[in-house]
N, C-alpha and C positions, 0 to 999 in steps of 0.2 A: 504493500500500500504506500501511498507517494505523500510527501509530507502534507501536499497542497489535498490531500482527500483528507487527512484527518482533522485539518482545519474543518472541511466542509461535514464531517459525521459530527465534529463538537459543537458547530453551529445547530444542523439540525438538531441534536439533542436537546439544546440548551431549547430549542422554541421549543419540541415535541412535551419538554417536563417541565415548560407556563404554562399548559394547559390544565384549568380548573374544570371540576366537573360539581356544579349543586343541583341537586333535589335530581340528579340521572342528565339534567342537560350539557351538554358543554361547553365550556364559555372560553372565547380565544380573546387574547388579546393583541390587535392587530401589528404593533408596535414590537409585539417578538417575532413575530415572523418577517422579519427587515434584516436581512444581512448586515451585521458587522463589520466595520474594518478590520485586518486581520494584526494584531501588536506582536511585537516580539517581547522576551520577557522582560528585557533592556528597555526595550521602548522608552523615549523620553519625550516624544511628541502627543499633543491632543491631538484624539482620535478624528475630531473635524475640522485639525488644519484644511482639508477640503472640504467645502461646503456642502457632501453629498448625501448625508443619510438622515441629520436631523437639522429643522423640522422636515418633515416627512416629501415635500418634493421641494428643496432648498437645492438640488442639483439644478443646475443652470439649463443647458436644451439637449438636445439631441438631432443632429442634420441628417442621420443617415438612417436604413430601414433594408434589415438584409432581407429583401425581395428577388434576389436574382440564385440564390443558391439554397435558402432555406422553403420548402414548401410548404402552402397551407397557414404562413406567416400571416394569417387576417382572419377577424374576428367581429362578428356586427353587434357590439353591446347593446344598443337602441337603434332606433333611427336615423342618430347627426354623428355616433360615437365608433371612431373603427379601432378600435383596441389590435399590437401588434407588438411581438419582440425585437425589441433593437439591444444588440450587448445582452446586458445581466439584469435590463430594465422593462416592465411589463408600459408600454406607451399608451395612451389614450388621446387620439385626436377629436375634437370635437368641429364636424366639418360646417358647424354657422359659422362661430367665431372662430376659426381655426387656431385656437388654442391647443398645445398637446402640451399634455400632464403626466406624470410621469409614477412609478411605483418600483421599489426594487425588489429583487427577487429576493426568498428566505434561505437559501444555500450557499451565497458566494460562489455562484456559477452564470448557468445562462436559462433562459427558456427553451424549453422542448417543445410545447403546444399550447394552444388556446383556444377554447371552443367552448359555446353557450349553452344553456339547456333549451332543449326545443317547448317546453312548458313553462318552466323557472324565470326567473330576472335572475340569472347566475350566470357566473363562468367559471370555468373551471380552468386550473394554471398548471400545468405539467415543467416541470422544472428537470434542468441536467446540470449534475455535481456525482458529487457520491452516496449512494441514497436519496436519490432524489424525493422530495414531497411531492402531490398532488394537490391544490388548496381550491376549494370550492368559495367562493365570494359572493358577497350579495354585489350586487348591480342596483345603482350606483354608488351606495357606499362605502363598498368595498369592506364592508363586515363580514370576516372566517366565516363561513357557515363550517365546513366540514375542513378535515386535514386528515389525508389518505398517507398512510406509510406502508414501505413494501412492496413496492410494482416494480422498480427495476434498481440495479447496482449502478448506473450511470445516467443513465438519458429516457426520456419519455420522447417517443418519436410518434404516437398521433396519439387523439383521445377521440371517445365518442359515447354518445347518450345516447340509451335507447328509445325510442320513440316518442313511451310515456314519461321521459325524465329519471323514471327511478332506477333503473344501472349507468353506471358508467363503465365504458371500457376504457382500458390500457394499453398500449403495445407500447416496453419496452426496447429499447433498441443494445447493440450490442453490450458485453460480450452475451450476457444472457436472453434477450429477445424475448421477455414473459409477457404473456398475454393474461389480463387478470380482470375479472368480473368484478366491480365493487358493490356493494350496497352505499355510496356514499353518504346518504344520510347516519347512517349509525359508525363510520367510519370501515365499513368492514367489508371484507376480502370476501367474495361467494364460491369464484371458483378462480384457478388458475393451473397454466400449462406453459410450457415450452411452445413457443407457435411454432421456430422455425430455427433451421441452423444459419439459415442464410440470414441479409437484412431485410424484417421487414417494416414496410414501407408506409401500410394506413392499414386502420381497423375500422368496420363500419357494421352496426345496427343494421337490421333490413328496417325499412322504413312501414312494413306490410304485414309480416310474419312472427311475432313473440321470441324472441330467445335464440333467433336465427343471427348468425354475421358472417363477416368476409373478412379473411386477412388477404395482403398479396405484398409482393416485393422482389427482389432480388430471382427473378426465373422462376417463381411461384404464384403460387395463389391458391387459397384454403377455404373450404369450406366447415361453419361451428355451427352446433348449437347444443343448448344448455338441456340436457334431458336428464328426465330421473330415470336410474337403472336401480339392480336390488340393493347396490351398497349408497346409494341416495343419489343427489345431485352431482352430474359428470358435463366435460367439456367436451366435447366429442368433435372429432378434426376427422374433415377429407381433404386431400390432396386432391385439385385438380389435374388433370394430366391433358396434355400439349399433341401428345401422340403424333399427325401426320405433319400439325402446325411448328413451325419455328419457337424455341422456348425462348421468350422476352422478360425482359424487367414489367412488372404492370403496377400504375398508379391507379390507374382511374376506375373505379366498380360499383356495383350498383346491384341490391338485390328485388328483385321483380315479386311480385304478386304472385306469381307461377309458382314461387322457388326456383326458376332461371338466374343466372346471377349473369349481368354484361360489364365487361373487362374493357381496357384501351391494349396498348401493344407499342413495342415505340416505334413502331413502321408506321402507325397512325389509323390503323384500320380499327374497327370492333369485333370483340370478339362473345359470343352467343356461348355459355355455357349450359350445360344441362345437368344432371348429378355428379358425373365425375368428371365427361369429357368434354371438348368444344364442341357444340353441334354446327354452327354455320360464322362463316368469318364475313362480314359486311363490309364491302370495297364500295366505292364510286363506278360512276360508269366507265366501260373499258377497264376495269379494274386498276381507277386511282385509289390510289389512299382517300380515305374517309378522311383524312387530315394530314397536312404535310410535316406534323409533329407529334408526340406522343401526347393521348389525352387523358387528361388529371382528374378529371370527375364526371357523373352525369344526374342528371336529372330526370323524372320523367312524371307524367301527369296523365294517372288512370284513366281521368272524365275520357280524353280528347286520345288515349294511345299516342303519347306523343313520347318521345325521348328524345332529350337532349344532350348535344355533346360538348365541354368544353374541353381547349386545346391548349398548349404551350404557342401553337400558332398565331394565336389571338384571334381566334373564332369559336362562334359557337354556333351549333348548327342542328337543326331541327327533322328528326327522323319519324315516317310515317312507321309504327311499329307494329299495324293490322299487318300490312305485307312481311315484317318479317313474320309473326305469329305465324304465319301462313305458308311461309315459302318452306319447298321442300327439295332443297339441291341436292345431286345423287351423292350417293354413299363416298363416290370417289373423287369428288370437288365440290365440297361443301363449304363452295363459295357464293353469296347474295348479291349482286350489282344493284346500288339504289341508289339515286340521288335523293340530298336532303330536299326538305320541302321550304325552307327558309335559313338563311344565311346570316348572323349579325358577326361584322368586324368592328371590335375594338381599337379604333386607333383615330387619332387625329393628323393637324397640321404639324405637330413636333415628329411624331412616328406610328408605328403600327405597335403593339402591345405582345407580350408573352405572357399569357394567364397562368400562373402559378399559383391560384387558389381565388374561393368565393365565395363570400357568405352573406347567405340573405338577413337583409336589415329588419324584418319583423316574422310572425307565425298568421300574418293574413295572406289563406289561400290567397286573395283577389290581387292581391299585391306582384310582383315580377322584379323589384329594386333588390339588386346587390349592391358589398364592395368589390372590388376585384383588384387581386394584387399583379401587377405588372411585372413579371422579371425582368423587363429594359428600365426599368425606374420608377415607378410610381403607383397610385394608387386612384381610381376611378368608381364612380359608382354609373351604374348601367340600368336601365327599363329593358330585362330581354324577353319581355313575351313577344309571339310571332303577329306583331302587329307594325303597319306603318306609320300608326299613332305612336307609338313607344313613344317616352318621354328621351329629347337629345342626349347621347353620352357627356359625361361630365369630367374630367380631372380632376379630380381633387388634389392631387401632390405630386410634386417631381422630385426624383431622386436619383440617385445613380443606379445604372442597372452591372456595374461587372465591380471589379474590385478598386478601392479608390487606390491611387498611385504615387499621389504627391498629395500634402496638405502645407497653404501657404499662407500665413498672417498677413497682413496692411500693415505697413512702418508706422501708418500715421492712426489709427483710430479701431475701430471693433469691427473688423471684416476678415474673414478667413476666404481663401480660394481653394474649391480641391478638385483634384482632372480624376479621372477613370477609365479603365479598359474601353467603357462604351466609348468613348471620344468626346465625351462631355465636358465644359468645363463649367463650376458653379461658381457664382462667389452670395455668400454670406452677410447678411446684417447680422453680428453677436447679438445686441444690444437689442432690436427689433423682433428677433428670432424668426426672419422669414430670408427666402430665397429671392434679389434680387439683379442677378444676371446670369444670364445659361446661353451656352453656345455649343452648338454641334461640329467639330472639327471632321467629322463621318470615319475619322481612323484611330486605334487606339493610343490613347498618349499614357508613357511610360514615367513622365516625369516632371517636372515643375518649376521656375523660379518665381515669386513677385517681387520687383527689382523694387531698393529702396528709393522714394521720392526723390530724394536728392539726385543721385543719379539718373535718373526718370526725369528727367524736368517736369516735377510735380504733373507728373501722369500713373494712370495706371498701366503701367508695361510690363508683361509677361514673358517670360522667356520658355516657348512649350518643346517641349518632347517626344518624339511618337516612335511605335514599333514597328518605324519604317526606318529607323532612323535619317529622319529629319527634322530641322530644328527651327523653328519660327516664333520672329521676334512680333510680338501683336502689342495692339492697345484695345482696350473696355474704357468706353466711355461711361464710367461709372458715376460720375459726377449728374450728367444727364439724365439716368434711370432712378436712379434715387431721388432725384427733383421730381421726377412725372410719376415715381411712387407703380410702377408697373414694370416685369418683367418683360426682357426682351431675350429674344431667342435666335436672333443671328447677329446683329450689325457688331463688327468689332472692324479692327482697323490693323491689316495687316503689314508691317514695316518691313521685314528682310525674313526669306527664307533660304537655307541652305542645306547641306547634307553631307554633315561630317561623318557620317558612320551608313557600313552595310547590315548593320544589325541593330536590334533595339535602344535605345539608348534608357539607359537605366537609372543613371543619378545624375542629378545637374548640380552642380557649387559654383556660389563664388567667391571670393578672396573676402578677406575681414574688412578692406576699404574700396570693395563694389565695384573692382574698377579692371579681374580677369575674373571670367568663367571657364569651368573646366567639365567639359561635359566625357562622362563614361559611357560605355557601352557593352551589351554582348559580343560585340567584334573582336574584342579584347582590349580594345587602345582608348585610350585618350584623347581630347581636340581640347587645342586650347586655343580660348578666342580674349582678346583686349576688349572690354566694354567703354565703348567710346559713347559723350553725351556731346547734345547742342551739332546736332541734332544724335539722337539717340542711333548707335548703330554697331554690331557685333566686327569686328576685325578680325580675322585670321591669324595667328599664331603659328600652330602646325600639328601636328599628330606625335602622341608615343606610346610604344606598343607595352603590352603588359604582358605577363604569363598565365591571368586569368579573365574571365567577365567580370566588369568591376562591381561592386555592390555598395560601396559607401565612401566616401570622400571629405576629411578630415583637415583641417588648415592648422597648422603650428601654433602657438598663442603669441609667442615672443618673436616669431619668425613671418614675417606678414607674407613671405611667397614659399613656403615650404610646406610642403603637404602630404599626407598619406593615403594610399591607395588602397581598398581593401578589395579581395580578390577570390570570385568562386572556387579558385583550383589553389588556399588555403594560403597564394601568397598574403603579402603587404608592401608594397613599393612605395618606401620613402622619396620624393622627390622635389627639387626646384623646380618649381614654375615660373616661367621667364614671363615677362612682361608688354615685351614687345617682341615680332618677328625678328629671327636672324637673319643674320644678311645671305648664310648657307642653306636657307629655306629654298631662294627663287625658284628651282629647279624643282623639288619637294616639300611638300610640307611636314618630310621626316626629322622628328626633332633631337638631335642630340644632346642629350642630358646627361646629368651625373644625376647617379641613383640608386638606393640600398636594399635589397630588396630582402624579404626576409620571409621566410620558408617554415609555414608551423609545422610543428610536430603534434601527434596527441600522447600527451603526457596523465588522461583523467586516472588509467587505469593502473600505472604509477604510484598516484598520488593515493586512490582508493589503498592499493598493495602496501604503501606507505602507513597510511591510517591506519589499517589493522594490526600491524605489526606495534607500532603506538601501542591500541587500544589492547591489544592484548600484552604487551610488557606491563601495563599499567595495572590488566587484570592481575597477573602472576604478581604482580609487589602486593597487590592488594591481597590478596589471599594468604600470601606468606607472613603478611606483619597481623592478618587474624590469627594466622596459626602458633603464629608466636606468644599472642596474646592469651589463646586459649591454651599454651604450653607452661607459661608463666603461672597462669589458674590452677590445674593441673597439678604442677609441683607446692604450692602452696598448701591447698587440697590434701597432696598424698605425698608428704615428705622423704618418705622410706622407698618408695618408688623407683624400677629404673627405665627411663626412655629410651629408647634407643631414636635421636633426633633425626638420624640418617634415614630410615622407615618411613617416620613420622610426618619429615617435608616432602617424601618424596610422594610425585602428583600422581592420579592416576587416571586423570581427565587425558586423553588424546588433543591433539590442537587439531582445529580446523585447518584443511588446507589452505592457505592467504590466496586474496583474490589473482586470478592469472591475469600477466599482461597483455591487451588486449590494442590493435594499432590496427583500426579501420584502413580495407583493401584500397582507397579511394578518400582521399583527403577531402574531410567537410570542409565546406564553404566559411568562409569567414564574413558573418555578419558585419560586424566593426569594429575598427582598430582606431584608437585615439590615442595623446599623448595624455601622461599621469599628470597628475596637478602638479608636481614638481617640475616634469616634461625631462627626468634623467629616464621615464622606460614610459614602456607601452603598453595599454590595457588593451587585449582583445578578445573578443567575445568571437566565439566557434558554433556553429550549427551541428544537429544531430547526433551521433553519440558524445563528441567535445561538449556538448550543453553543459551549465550549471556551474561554470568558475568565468572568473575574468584573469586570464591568463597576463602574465606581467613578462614584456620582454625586452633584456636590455639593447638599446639605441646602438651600442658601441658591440657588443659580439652576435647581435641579431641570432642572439638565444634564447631561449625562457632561462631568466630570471631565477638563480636559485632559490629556491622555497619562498616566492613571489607571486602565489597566485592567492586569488580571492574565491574563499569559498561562501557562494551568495546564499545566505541560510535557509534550507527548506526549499530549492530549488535541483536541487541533483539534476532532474536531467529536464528540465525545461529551459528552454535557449533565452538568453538576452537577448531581444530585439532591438531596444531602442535606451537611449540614456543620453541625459543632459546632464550640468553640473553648474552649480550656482553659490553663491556664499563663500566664508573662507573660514567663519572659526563660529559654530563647525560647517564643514562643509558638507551641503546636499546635493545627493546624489539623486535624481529622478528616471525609477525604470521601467520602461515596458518588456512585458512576458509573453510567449505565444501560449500561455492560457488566458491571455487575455485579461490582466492583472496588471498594474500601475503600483510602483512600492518607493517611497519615499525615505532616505537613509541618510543619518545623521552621523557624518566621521568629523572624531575632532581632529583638528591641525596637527596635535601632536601623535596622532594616532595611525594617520595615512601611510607608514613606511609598515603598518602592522597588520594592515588591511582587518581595520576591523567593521565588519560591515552588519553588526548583530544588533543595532538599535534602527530596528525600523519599522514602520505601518505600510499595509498594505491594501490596497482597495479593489475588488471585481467590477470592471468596468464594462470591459466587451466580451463578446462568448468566449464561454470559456472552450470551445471545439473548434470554433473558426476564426476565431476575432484577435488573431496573432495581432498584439501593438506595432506597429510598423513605423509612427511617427508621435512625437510628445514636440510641445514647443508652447512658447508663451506671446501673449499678446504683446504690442508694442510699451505698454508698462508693466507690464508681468503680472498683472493683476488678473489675468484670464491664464487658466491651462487649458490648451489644445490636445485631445488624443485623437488616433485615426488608428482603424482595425481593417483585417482584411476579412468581417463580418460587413463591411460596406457600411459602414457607422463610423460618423464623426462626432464624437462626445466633447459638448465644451463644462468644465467646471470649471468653481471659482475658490484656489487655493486664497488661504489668510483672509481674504476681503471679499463681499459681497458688492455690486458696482453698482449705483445708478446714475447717471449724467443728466444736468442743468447747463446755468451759464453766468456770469454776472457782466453788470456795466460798472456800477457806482459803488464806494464801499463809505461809510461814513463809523467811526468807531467813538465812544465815552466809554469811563470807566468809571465803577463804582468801588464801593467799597471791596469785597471780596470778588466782583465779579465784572468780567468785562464785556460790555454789551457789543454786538453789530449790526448794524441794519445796511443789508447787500441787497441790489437789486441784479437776480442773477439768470444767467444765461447757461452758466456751468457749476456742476457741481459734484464731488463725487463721496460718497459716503458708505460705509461697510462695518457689520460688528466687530467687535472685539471682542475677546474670550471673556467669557463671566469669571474668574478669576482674576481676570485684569481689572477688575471694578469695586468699587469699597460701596457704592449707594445700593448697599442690600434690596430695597425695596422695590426698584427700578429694574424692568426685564432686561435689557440691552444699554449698551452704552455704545454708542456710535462715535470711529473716528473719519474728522471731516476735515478733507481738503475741498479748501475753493481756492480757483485757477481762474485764468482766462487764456483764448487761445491766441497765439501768436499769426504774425503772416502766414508763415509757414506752417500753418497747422500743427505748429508743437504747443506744449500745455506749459503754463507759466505758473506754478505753487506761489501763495499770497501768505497764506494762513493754513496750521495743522489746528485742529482744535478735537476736544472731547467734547460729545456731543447725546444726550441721555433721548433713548427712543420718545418718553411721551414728549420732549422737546418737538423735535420735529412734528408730530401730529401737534401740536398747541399753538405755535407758533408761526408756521407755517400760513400764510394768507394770500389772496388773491387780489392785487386790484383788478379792478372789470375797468376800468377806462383807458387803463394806456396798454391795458394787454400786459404787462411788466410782473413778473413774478418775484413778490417779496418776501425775502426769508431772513427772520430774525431768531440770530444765534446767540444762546447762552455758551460762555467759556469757563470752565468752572478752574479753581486755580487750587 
């Protein structure tokens, strides 16, 4: 078991045993089932240096919505509410006021599923960690009704209710794939079984038949139902079989009135079951695919024999199902040709859609509204009955639909930019928390920069990336969109394109004074361009080649053009970066450089072989100085006695054989390689079995660092992905995990040559199965943290400070006795708690520290005044005039 699961069994426990039970009922209390920060025993930080878990949605937003890899990721709580897992957070949009609110999940993991009662005002939350819970909620309070334990050892991959509400099912997903009946009301287990060895993929209620479901997944698909035999209630499983048909993955099924059950196929046909085998496979005419993608679910509606299909295509399409009842193709091609009898495509003027799930917004037969989740990005609600009436499709939200690739802050104010596989690029109001800019580059971009203003002649200038490698310099007229308060979807303004590279380009940097860019690649090389301004424009350098694909690119601290390369094939290439072209370029842009390159080794298995041998010297003194002790007793005891001490120590425990050393056939990838805060060695972080140290190597013998590595506690074998570092006594160290974990680490100054990295908190932010941190960084006052996963979720929180912004013109100040008055009339302002320990006015909930600024030409912020500032202050004081429009706000400073 991995350290990071017994974190997650202590958490569950600790909710599982707040549960009260009076007079037979059980009473939750909502507030324990909120995941924890995870503390080390050291720990010396409060636990909401990030503002994430209390009060209960005091996390900041969330931009992203993994729609394109997770299915079934949409949930219809009511009518305006589409409930969806982004990261470790249960999301609630509310589509009038497009507000989204936010809840976390009770394990320090992620979510597995969400799904409604078809009777209830409830949802039910399927969670993945270890041990995962199931939690039934009231809608919309979000009051525990129930808390199911026991359905799977890691991940809940679908849920579903049975018709009339009162079972729930479960399909666990791997290693054990349990399929389990609940009574959720009473919290309790009916029946359960092994579904499958393979993965499966959904479990479904028939909608017609009692006690009847479907599992399917991975090259299956099974037939249950719950009957009494003599020794009582049993699960009872058929395997369907494939026999003449091609064995497929199947998502989509559906059990019929008949007891037929219809299946999707990922060729996009359907497929007609009957007790065990296929009876008729339904193609288009000419025998097209029924769909050019595999289909995720269906619908169907007894009155009319209608079945409906929906597609990853982004179709859904309307089957007359008298003819198939009917059709009787021979034994030996028992194939159907039918066209549908109506067509509805999902997509607009941005693109065409990928349905990867849909759930209807209420239980009125007469009704036809879903949500429908997009795998290209977004989320839509749809009128699809087969009418020309239908009410317009609608967009509700845009997102990214592949994985995000780069995440980029504004120099000057609260806007993040991030590109993705889709070829999208977004940019961000923080502060606003809406999407306002998107553009479609139509090919996938690998990578990112937003150039600082100054460089930029106070423009926004991008520098983009793509998996063509090609490189283009644009502008977003951002200034214009945000005035007219509406998103636009193409106009950007593109400056110089080029094409330094035949393969992806992977990481973009540039220098600490803005003024080289160094862009990497899959190719293996290098290109290095002069960022020239007035008028903004990339210059050529040259190329240099490397011994791997580069993955991350590091600038020296004290060294403004010296840089480190980090490299899939385990190198690291220290090198100078020139500044301007050589004059031995003309011919080529082959750059001759001096350069260090340094070649890891994996040392984990070592170090492992190392520690035990420790841990067991330590054992053997320890046992020796009891036996002494208890030899000493002994003689005391039994004076006349004789020992023989030689007998006596000697052990008769066998040693365990010490771990072997183990030196992977193919050198992992090196995530990233930075210089140490001293800058005499190198921290770098290694992929796959290397995970779980930050290896230290010195500069000058481009070795590892005798007994110089850091062991990141409770990490063994999860990789460092991502790490910034800030502060200097002590110094913080901020990390992203590909569990999808963010840990924040307090080394003192005098401590760093000893790597001690055992005082820290740690917070579950994105999935924990997909949501590898890929990117950490902070706003242009550091008052906002940025993460970005490859769950396609970009998480903004607010370490130390909570932000809102104002403004001022006029400041007029008197001073009283103990107290000094101001009266500002203000245009900016920014203010955020302070730890209740930081406070002596006991009485008083919050104490607010307040800066007010004004802003400069240049869009930078000009501090006036820091003041202590007591929360009912601001509500008391705080006034409007209604005549000149001027917002007055009068500050107590208390001394």
């Amino acid at each position: 078991m991995t350290d990071n699961n017994k974190h997650d069994e202590q958490t569950i426990k600790e909710s599982v045993e707040s549960i009260q039970i009076i007079n037979d009922s059980i009473l939750y209390k909502s507030s324990d089932f909120i995941s924890k920060p995870i503390k080390s025993e050291r720990c010396t930080m409060n636990e909401n240096i990030l503002q994430l878990q209390y009060p209960l949605f005091l996390y900041h937003h969330s931009f992203g919505y993994d729609c394109c890899s997770k299915m079934f990721n949409i949930c219809a709580a009511d009518n305006h509410t589409v409930v969806y897992a982004a990261g470790s957070y249960i999301n609630m949009f509310d589509i009038n006021d497009g507000n989204l609110s936010f809840r976390k999940c009770a394990g320090n993991g992620g979510i597995g599923y969400i799904t409604k009662n078809p009777v209830l005002s409830h949802i039910a939350v399927g969670e993945n960690c270890t041990n995962p819970l199931i939690i039934v909620y009231k809608w919309p309070t979000l009051e525990i009704v129930s808390v199911l334990k026991g359905s799977a050892e890691q991940q809940i991959n679908c849920l579903s209710y049975s018709e009339n509400g009162d079972y729930l099912c479960s399909q666990a997903g791997g290693p054990d794939n349990t399929l389990t009946i609940w009574d959720w009301k009473k919290s309790k287990i009916v029946l359960r079984t092994k579904s499958h060895t393979q993965n499966v993929y959904v479990c479904r209620f028939s909608d017609f038949i009692p006690n009847h479901l479907v599992t399917a997944g991975s090259g299956h698909l099974k037939f249950w139902k719950m009957a009494k035999t003599f020794t009582g209630l049993k699960l009872l499983g058929q395997l369907g079989r494939f026999v003449k048909t091609e064995i497929s993955n199947v998502i989509g099924i559906f059990s019929m009135s008949d007891e037929k059950v219809i299946s999707g196929c990922e060729w996009g046909n359907i497929l007609v079951w009957g007790e065990k085998f296929i009876e008729i496979e339904m193609t288009g005419k000419f025998r097209k695919p029924c769909h050019s993608a595999p289909i995720i679910m269906f619908l169907y509606s007894d009155h009319d024999e209608l079945l409906t299909s929906i597609s990853m295509d982004g179709k859904i399409k309307f089957w007359n199902y008298r003819m198939v009842k009917s059709a009787d193709p021979p034994e030996n091609d028992r194939v159907l040709e039918i066209e549908p009898s109506y067509v509805i495509s999902i997509q607009d003027s941005i693109g065409d859609s990928k349905i990867m799930g849909m759930s209807k917004i209420d239980c009125n037969p007469e009704s036809y509204d879903y949500f429908i989740q997009d795998g290209n990005g977004g989320i839509w609600l749809a009128d699809i009955k087969m009418s020309t009436n239908a009410k317009p499709l609608r967009r509700l939200a845009k997102f990214h639909g592949g994985k995000i690739t780069s995440l980029q802050p504004s120099s000057i104010g609260y806007f993040i930019a991030t590109t993705s596989l889709d070829g999208w690029l977004h940019v961000h109001d923080v502060t606003k928390k809406k999407l306002v800019f998107t553009h479609d580059f139509k090919v996938p971009i690998t990578s990112s920069i937003w150039l600082p203003w100054k460089i930029a002649c106070s423009r926004d200038i991008f520098i983009v990336g793509f998996q063509t490698g090609i490189l283009k310099l644009v502008a977003v007229p951002l200034k214009k969109f945000e005035k007219n308060k509406m998103i636009n979807y193409s106009e950007i303004v593109e400056i110089q394109t080029s094409k330094p590279h035949n393969n992806s380009i992977s990481y973009l940097s540039i220098s600490q004074n803005a003024k080289t860019l160094v862009s990497g690649s899959d190719d293996k090389t290098i290109f290095v361009y002069k960022i020239k301004s007035s008028p903004i424009k990339l210059s050529p350098i040259g190329f240099f080649p490397l011994p791997g694909k580069v993955t991350f690119v590091h600038w020296k601290p004290s060294e403004k053009q010296m840089a480190l390369i980090s490299c899939a094939s385990g190198h690291i290439v220290e090198v100078d970066i020139p500044t301007s072209r050589p004059p031995y370029t003309r011919e080529s842009f082959l750059l001759k450089l001096e350069s260090r390159v340094i070649k890891t080794v994996s040392i984990k298995s070592e170090i492992h072989q190392q520690q035990y041998l420790l841990n067991l010297t330590k054992k053997k003194t320890d046992k020796i100085n009891k036996k002494k002790e208890t030899l000493q007793l002994l003689r005391e005891q039994n004076p006349g006695d004789e020992i023989d001490e030689e007998l006596y120590f000697e052990d008769s425990e066998e040693d365990e054989e010490p771990p072997k050393i183990f030196i992977p056939p193919t050198p992992n990838p090196v995530l990233f390689a930075i210089y140490t805060p001293s800058e005499d060695g190198i921290w770098v972080s290694i992929d796959g079995y290397d995970a779980g140290y930050l290896y230290e190597y010195d500069v000058n013998t481009s070795r590892p660092a005798t007994n110089a590595h850091v062991a990141i506690p409770d990490k063994n074998n999860t990789p460092l992905t991502a790490i910034t570092m800030f502060g200097t006594d002590p110094l913080t160290i901020l990390m992203g995990f590909a569990d999808g974990r963010i840990r924040l680490t307090n080394v003192k100054v005098n401590d760093v040559s000893d790597y001690d990295f055992d005082d820290y908190i740690e917070y579950s932010i994105h999935d924990n199965e997909t949501g590898r941190v890929n990117m950490l960084c902070f706003s242009q006052d550091n008052y906002m943290l940025y993460t970005c996963g490859d769950d396609c979720n970009t998480q903004i929180e607010t370490p130390y400070k909570f932000l809102i912004l104002i403004g001022f013109q006029n400041i007029s100040v008197s001073i009283s006795f103990h107290i000094t008055f101001i009266k500002i009339e203000l245009t900016f302002l920014h203010y955020f708690p302070l730890k209740r320990e930081d406070t002596q006015k006991k009485s008083l909930k919050t104490l607010y520290l307040v800066h007010i600024g004004t802003i400069n030409y240049n869009n930078t912020i000009s501090y006036v005044y820091e003041a202590k500032l007591w929360e009912e202050d601001i509500y008391n004081f705080i006034k409007y005039n209604n005549s000149n429009l001027k917002l007055l706000v009068y500050l107590f400073l208390y001394k």
